[in-house]
Backbone as ProteinMPNN parsed JSONL, in Angstrom:
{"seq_chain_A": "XXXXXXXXXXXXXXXXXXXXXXXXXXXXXXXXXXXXXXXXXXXXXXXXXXXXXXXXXXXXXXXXXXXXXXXXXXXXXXXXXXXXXXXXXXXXXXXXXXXXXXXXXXXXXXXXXXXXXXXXXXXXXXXXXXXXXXXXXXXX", "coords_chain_A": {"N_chain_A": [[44.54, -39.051, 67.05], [42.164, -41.181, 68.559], [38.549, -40.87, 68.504], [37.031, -41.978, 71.601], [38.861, -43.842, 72.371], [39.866, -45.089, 74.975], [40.732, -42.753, 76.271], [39.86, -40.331, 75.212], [36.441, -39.309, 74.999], [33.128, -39.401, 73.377], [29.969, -39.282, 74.979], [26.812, -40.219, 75.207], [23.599, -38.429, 76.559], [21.324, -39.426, 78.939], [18.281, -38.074, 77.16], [14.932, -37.119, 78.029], [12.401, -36.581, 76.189], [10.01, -35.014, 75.85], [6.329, -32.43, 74.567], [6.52, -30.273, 76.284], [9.154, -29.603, 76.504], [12.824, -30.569, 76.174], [14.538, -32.724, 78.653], [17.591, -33.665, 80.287], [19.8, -35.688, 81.924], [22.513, -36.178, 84.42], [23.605, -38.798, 86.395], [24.096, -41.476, 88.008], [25.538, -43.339, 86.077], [26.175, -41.856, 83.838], [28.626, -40.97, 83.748], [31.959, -41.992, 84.101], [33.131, -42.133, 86.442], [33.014, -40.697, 90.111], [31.104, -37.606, 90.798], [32.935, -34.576, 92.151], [33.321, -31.588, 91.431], [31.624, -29.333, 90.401], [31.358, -26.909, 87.546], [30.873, -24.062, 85.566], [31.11, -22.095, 82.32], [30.706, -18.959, 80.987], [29.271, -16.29, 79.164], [32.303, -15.969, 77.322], [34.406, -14.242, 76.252], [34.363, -12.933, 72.25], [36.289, -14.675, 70.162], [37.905, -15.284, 72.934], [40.029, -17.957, 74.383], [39.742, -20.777, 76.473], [41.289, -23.234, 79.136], [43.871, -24.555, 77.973], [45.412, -26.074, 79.652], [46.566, -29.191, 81.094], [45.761, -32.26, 83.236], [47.028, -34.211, 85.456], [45.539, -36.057, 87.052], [42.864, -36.003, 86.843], [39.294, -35.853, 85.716], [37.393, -35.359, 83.101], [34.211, -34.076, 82.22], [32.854, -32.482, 79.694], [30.065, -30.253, 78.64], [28.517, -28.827, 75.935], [25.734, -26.572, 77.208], [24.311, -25.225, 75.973], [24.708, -23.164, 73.048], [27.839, -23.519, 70.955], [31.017, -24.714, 70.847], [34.872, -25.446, 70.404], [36.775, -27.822, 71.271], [40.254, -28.578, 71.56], [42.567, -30.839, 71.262], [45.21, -32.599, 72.522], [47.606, -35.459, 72.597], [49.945, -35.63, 72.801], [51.349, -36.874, 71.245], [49.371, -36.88, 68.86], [46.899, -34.45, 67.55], [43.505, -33.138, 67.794], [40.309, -31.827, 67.06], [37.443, -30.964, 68.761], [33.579, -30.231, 67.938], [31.556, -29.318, 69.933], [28.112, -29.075, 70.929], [25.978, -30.159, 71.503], [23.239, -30.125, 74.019], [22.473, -32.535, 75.0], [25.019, -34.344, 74.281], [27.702, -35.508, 75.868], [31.711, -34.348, 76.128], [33.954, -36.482, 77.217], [37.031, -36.396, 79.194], [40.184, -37.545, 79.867], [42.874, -38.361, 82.155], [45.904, -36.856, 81.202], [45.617, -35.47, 78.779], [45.878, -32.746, 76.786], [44.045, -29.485, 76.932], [42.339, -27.193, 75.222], [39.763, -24.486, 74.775], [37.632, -23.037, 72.708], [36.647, -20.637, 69.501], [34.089, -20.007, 70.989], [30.084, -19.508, 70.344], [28.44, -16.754, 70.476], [26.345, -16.487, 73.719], [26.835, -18.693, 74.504], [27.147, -21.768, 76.879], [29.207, -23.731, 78.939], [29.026, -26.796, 80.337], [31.355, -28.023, 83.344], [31.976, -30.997, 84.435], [33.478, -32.45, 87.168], [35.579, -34.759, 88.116], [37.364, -34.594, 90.276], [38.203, -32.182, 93.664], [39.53, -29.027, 93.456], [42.683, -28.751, 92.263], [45.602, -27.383, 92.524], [48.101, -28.393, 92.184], [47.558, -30.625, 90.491], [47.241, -29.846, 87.845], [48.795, -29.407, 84.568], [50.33, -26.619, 83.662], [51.778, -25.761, 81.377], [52.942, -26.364, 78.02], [55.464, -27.014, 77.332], [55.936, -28.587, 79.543], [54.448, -30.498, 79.257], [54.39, -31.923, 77.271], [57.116, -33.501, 77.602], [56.3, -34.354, 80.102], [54.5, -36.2, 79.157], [55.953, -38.067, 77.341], [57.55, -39.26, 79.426], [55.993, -40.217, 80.627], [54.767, -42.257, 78.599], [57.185, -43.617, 78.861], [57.071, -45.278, 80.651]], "CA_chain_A": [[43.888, -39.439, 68.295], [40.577, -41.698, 67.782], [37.474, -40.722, 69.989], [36.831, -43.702, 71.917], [40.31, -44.444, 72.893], [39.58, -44.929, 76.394], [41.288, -41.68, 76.943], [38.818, -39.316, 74.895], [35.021, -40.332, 74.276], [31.61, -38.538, 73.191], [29.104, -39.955, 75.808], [25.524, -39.999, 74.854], [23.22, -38.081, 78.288], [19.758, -39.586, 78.71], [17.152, -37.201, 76.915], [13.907, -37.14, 77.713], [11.835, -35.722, 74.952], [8.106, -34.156, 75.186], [6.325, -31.223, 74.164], [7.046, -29.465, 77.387], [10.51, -29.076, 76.379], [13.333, -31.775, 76.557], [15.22, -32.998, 80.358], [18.707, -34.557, 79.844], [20.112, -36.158, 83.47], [23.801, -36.58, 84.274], [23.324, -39.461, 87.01], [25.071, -42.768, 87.848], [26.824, -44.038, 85.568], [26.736, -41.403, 82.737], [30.108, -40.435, 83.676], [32.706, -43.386, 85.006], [33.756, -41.162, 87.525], [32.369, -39.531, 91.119], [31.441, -36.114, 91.097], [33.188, -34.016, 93.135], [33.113, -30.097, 91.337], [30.664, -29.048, 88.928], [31.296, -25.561, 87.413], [30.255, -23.436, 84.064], [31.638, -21.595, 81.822], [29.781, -18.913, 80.177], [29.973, -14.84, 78.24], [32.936, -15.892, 77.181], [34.32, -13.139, 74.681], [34.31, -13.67, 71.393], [38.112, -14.654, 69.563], [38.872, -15.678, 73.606], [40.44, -19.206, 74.712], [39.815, -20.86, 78.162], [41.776, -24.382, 78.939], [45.194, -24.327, 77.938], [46.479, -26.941, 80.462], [45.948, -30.784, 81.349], [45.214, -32.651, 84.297], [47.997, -35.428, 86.053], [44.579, -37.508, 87.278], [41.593, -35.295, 86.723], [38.945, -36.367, 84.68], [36.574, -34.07, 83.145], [32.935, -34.307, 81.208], [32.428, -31.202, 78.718], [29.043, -30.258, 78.278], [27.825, -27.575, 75.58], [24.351, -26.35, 77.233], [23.934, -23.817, 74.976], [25.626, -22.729, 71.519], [28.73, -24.38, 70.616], [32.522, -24.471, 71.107], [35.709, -26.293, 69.93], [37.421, -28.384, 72.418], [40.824, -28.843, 70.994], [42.987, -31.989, 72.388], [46.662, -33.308, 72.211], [47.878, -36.575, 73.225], [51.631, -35.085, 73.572], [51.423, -37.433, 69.398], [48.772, -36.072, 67.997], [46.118, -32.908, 68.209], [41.907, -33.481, 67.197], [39.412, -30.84, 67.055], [36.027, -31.503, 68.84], [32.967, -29.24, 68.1], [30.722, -29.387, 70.879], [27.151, -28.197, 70.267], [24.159, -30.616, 71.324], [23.257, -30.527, 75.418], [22.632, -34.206, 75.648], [26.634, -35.447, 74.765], [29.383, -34.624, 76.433], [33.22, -35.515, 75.722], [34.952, -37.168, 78.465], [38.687, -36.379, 78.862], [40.573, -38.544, 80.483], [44.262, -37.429, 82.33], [47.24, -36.834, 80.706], [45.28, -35.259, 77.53], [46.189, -31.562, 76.895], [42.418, -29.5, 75.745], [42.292, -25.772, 74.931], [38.498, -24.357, 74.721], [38.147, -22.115, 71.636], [35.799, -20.325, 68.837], [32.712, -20.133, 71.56], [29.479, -18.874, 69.631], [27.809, -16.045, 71.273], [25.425, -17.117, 74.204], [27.565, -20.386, 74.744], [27.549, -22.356, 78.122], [30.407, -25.103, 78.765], [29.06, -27.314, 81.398], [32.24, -28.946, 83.342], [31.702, -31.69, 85.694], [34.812, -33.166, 87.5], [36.314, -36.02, 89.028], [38.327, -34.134, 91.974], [38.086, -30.991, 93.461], [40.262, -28.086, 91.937], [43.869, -29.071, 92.873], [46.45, -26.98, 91.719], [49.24, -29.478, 91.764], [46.981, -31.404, 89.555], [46.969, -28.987, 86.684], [49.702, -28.821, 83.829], [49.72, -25.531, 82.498], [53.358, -25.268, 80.44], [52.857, -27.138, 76.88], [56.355, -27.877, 76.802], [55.882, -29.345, 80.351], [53.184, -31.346, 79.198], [55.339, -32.452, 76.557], [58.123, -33.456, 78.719], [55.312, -34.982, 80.769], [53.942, -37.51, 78.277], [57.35, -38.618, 76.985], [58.052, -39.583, 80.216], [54.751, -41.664, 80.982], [55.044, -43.321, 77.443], [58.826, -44.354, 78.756], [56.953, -46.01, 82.259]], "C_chain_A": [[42.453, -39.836, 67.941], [40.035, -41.325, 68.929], [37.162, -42.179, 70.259], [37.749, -44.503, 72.462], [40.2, -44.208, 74.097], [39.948, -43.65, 76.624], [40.614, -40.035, 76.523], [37.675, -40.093, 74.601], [34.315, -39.136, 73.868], [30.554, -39.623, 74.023], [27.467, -39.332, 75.376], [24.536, -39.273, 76.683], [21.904, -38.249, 77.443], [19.079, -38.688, 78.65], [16.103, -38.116, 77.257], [12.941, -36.311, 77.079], [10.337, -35.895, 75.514], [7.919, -33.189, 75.34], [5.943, -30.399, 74.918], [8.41, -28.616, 77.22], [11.497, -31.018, 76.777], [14.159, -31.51, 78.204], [16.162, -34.006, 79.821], [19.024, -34.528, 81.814], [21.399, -36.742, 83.268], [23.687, -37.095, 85.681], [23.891, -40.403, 86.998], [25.88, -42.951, 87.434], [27.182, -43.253, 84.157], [27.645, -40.895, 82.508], [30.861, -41.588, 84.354], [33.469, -43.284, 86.055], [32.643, -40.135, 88.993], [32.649, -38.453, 90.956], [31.729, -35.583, 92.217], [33.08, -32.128, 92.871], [32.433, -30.265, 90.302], [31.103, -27.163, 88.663], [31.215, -25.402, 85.906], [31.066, -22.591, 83.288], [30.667, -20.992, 80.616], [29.978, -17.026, 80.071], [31.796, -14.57, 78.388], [33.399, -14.771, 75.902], [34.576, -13.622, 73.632], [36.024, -13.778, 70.789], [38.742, -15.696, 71.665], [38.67, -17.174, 73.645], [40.383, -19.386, 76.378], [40.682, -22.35, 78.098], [43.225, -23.921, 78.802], [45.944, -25.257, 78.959], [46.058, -28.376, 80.309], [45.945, -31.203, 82.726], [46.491, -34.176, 84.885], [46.389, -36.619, 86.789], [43.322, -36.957, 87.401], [41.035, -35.6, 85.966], [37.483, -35.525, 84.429], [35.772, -34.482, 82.179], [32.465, -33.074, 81.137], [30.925, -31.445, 78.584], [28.659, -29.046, 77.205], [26.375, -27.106, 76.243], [23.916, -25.916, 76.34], [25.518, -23.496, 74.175], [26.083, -23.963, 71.41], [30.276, -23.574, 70.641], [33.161, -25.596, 70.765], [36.461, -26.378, 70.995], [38.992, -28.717, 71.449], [42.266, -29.649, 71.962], [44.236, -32.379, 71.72], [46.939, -34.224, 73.302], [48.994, -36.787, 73.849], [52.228, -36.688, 71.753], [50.885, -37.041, 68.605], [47.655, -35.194, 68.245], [44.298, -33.926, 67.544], [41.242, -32.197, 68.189], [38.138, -31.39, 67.56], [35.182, -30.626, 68.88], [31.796, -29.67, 69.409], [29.463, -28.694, 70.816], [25.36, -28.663, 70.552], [24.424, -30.697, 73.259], [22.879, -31.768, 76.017], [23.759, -35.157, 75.262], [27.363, -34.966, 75.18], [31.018, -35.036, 76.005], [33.732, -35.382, 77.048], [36.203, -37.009, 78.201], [39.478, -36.528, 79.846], [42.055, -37.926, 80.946], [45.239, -37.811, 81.33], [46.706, -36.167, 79.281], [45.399, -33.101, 77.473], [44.731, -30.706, 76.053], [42.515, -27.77, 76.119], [40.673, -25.553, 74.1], [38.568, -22.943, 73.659], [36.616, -22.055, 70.89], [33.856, -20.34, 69.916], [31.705, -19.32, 70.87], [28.922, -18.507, 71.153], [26.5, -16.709, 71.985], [25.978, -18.583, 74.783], [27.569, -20.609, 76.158], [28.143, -23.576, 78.248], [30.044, -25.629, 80.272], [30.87, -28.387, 82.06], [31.823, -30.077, 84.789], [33.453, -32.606, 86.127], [34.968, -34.479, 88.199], [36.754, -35.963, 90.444], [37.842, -32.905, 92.149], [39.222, -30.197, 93.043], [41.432, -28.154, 93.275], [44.796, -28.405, 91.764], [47.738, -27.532, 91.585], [49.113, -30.068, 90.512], [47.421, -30.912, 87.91], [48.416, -29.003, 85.913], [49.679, -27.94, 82.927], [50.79, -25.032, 81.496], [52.867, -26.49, 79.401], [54.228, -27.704, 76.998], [56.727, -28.825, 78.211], [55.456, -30.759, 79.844], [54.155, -32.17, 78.359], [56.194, -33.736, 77.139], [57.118, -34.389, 79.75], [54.498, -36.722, 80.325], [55.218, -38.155, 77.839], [57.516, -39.106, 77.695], [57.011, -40.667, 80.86], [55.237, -42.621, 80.029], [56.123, -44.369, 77.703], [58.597, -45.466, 79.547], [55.963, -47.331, 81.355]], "O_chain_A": [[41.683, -39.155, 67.263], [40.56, -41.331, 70.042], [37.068, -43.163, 69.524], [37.558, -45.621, 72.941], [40.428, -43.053, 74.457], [39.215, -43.246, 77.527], [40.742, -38.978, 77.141], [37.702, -41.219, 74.103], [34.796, -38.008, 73.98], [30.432, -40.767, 73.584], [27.155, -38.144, 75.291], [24.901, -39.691, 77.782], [21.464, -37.84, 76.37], [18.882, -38.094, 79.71], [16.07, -39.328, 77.038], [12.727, -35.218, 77.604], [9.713, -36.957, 75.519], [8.702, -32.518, 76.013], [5.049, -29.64, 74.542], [8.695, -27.48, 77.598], [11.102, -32.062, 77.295], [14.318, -30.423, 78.758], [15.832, -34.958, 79.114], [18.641, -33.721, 82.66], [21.644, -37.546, 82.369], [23.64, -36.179, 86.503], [24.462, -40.581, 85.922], [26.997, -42.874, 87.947], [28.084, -43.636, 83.413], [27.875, -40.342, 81.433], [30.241, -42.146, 85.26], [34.278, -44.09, 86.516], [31.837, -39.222, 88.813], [33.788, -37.989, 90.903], [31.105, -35.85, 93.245], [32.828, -31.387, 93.82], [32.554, -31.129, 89.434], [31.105, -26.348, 89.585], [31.42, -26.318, 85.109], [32.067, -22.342, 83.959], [30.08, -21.619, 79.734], [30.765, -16.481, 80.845], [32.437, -13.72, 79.006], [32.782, -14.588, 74.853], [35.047, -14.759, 73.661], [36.838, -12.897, 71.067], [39.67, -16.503, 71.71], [37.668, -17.738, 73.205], [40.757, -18.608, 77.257], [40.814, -22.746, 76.94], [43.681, -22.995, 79.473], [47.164, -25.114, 79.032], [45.247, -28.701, 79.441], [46.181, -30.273, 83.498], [46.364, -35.192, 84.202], [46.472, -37.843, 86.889], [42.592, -37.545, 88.199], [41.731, -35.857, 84.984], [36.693, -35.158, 85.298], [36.236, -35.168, 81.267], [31.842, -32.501, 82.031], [30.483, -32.585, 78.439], [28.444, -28.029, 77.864], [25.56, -27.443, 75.383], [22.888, -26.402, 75.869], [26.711, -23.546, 74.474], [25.516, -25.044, 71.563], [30.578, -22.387, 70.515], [32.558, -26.668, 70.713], [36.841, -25.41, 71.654], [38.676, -29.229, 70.375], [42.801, -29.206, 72.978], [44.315, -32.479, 70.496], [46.697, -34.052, 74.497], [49.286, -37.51, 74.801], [53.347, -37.148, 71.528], [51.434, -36.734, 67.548], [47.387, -35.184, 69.447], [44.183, -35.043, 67.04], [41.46, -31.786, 69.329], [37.641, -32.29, 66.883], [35.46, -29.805, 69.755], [31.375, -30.822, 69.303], [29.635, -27.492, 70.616], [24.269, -28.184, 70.242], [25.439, -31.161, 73.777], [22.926, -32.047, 77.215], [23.778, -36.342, 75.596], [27.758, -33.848, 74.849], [31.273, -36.157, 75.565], [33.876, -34.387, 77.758], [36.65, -37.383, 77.116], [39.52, -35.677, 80.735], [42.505, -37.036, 80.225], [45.329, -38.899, 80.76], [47.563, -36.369, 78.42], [44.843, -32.416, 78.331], [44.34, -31.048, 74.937], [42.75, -27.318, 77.239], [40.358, -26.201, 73.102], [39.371, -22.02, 73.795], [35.666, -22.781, 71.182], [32.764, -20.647, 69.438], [32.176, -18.212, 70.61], [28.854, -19.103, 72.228], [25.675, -17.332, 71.316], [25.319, -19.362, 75.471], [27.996, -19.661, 76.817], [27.624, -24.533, 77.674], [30.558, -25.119, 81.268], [31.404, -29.238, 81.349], [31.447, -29.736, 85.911], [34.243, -33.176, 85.375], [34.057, -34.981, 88.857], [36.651, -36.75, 91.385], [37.184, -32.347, 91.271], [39.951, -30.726, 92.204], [41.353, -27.874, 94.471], [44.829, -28.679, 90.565], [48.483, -27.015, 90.752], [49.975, -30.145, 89.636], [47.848, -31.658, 87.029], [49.332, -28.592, 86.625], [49.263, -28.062, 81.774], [50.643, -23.979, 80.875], [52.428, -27.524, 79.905], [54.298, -28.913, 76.779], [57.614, -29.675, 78.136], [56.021, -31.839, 80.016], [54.693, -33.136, 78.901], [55.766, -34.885, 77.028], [57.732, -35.401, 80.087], [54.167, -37.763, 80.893], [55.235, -39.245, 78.412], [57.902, -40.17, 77.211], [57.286, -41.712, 81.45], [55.931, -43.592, 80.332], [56.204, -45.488, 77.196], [59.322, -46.46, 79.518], [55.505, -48.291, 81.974]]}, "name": "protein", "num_of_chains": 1, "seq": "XXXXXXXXXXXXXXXXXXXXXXXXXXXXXXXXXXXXXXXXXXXXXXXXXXXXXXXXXXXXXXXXXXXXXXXXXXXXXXXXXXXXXXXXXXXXXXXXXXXXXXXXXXXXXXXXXXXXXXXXXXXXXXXXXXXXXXXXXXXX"}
C-alpha cells in the first residue's frame, strides 16, 4: 500500500514557527473533508491497542499532538506501518482502509478529526468482515 494513493496520505498542517512557541491550524482545506466530530485519544496504557475496525464512508485525519504511535493499515491486499510523531502532519485515511492504533509512547495524544459523526452502522469491526467487505467492492 503506497502513501499517497488517494486512499492513505501524510498531509503537511500549516506551522507557524516563533520563539513564543510554534501554532499549527487545521482549517479549510487542510483536510478534503467537513468536520463534523473531533475527539482525542490520550493515557493510553502502555502494550494497549485502540482502532481495530474500518469505516464504510468515514474519513479520518490522525494527528500525533504529543509523543508518538503506530497507525497500522490494511487495504484487505496489503498491511503498512505508519509512525506518527510530529504535531504538524497528519495521515488521512480514507474508507474502506482497515487501521489498528498501537505501541503509544508514554504521554501520547492521537488527535482524530472526522468526516461524519460517530455512526455505528458505519464502523467495520470483524477483520474477516472487512475482508469479505473489500473482496466484494474490488468485484463492483
Amino acid at each position: 500500500m503506497e502513501i499517497n494513493n488517494n486512499r492513505i496520505q501524510i498531509i503537511s498542517i500549516p506551522k507557524i514557527e516563533e520563539r513564543r512557541g510554534n501554532l499549527s491550524v487545521i482549517e479549510h482545506d487542510t483536510v478534503p473533508f467537513d468536520i463534523k466530530r473531533v475527539y482525542y485519544l490520550y493515557d493510553v496504557p502502555s502494550g494497549a491497542e485502540r482502532g481495530g475496525h474500518a469505516h464504510k464512508k468515514l474519513q479520518q485525519f490522525l494527528v500525533a499532538l504529543s509523543g508518538s504511535f503506530d497507525v497500522v493499515l490494511n487495504d484487505g491486499r496489503e498491511s503498512k506501518n505508519i509512525t506518527l510523531n510530529k504535531p504538524f502532519e497528519g495521515l488521512l485515511i480514507k474508507p474502506g482502509i482497515w487501521r489498528e492504533l498501537q505501541n503509544f509512547s508514554s504521554g501520547s495524544v492521537c488527535l482524530v478529526v472526522a468526516s461524519e459523526v460517530y455512526i455505528e452502522d458505519d464502523y467495520i469491526r470483524d477483520f474477516e468482515e472487512f475482508m469479505s467487505y473489500t473482496t466484494h467492492k474490488q468485484k463492483n
